[in-house]
N, C-alpha and C positions, 0 to 999 in steps of 0.2 A: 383842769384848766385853772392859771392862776387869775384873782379878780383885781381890777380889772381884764377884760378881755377885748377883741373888737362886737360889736353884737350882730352878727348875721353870720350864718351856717347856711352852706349850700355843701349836696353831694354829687358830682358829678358822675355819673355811668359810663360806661363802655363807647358807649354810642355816640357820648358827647350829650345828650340829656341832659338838663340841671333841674334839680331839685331842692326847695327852696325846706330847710329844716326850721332857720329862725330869720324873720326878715321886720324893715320896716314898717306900720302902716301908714300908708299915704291914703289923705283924705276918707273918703267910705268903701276903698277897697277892702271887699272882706278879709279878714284874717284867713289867711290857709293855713301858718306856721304860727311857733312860738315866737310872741312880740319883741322884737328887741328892743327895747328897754328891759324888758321880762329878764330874756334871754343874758342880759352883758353881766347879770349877777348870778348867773348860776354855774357851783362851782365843777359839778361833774352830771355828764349825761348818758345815760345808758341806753345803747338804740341795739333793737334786735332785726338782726338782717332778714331773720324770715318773718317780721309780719309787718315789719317799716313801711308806712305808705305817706306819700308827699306830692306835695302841690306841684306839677312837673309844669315847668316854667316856657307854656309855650301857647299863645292863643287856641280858642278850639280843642285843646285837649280836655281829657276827663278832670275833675276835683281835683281827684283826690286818686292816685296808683301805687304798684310795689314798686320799690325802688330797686331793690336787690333781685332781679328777676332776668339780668343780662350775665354772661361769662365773660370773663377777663378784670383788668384793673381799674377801681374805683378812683378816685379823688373827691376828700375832703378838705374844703376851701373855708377857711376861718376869714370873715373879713369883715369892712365896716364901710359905712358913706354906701357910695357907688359903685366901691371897686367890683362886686356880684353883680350888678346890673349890664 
């Protein structure tokens, strides 16, 4: 990726699932992902589909799950602000 970048990374699943890889922190919500400011300067990320586990962007769900654990086409969404929200 070249730097600058937008700073938040979401993968979305089969299912329609989002999962949040680098996002903002707002107020004391815990971090679950890599911080974007972290995030907007780093220039290449290596993710392994079989042990990749992320913060699945949905009340009441678990922490922390595998991402890569559905069949069919992924989408990775590079974004920034609200556009992932």
């Amino acid at each position: 990726m070249g730097v600058p970048h937008p700073d938040e990374l979401a993968i979305v699943r089969p299912d329609g699932e989002f999962f949040f890889i680098a996002e903002r922190v707002l107020g004391n919500w815990p971090v679950r992902a890599i911080p974007s400011d972290i995030f907007r300067g780093i220039v290449a990320l290596r993710i392994s589909p079989k042990t990749l586990m992320a913060h699945r962007f949905r009340k009441g769900t678990p922490d922390y799950e595998m991402v890569f654990n559905k069949v069919g086409t992924y989408k990775v969404i590079l974004g920034g602000g609200v556009g992932l929200r």
